[in-house]
C-alpha positions in Angstrom: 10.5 83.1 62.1 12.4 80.0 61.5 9.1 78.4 59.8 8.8 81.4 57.9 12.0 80.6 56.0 11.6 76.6 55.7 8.5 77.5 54.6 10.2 79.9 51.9 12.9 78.0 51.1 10.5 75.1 50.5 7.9 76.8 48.5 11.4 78.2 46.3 12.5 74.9 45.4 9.0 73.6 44.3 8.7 76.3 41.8 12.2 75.8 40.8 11.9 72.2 40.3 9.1 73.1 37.3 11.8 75.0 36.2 14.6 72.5 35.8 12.2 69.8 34.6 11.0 71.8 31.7 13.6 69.7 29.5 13.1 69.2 25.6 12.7 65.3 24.8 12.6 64.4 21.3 10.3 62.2 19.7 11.0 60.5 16.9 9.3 57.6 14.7 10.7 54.6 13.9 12.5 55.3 10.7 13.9 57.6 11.9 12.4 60.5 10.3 12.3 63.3 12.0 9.5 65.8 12.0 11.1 68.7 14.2 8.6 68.2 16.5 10.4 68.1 21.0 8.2 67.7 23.5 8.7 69.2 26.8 7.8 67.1 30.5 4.5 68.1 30.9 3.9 66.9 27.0 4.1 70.4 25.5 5.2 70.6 22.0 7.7 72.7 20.4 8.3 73.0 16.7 11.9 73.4 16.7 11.6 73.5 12.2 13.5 71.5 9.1 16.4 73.2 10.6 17.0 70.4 13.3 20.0 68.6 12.9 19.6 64.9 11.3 21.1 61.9 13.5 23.9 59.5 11.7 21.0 56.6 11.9 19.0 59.0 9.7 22.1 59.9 7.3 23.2 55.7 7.0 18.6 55.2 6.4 19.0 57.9 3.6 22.4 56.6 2.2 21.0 53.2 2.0 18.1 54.2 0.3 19.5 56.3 -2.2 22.3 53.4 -2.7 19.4 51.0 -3.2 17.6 54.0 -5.8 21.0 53.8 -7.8 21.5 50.7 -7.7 18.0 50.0 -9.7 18.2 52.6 -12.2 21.5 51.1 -13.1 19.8 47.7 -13.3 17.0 49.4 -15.4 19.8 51.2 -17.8 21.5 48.3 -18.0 18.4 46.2 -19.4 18.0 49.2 -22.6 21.3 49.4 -23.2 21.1 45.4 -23.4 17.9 45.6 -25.8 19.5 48.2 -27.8 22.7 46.5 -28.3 20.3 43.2 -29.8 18.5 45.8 -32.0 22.1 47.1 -33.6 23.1 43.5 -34.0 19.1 42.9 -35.9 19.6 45.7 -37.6 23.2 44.6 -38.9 22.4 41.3 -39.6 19.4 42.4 -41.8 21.5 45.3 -43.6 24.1 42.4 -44.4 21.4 40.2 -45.6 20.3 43.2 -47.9 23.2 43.8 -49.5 24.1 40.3 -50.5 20.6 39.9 -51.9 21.3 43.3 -54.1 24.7 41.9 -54.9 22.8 38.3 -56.1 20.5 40.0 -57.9 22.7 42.5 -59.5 25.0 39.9 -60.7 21.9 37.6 -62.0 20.9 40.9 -64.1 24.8 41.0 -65.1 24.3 37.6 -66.8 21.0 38.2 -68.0 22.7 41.0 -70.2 26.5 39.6 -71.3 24.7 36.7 -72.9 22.6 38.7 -74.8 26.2 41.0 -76.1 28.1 37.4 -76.8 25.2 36.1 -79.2 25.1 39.8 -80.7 29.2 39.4 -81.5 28.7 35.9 -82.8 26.1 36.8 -85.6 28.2 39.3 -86.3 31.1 36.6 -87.3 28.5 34.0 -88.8 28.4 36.7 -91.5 32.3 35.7 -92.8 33.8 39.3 -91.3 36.1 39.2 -88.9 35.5 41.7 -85.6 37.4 44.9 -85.7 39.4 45.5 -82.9 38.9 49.3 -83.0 
């Protein structure tokens, strides 16, 4: 009787052991990425889904990386707001240019007519009347 219950007692705590060592082990790659895949002892996968809770290693990867993403569409923003600001200033500098050529050339047609009034005024006077001043 008493090998009867060793034998039990024995054959309980095998199949109990199976039991107990069933435990989830996570496997993860080494970015830490993780694909909510555990695998059990006996290398039995379980899908535990996107639901899985991220580790901080995984939070500070992500941070980084979107810190870094930022950090070069500011450096790309930065660049066209930099070309654009030395297109304004082309674009000034030519519309200055512009108007002082239309100012030059308005004052050279200026001349080009006054001297043709002041020779109209003084054949006027070469013929012995003075100008009114009406």
């Amino acid at each position: 009787m008493m090998l009867k219950k060793q034998i039990l007692g024995a054959l309980t705590l095998s199949c109990s052991g199976v039991l107990f060592a069933n435990i989830p082990i996570e496997s993860r790659g080494l970015s830490g990425a993780n694909n909510g895949t555990v695998y059990t002892a006996n290398n039995t996968a379980i899908q535990t889904g996107a639901g899985s809770t991220p580790t901080p290693t995984n939070l500070n990867w992500q941070l980084m990386q979107k810190n870094q993403q930022l950090e070069n569409e500011l450096r790309t923003l930065r660049g066209k707001m930099e070309e654009q600001d030395n297109e304004i200033e082309k674009l000034k500098n030519e519309l200055t240019n512009r108007y002082a050529d239309l100012d030059q050339r308005l004052e050279l047609l200026q001349q080009k007519i006054e001297p043709t009034e002041d020779t109209d005024t003084t054949e006027d006077n070469q013929q012995g009347t003075a100008p009114s001043n009406s």
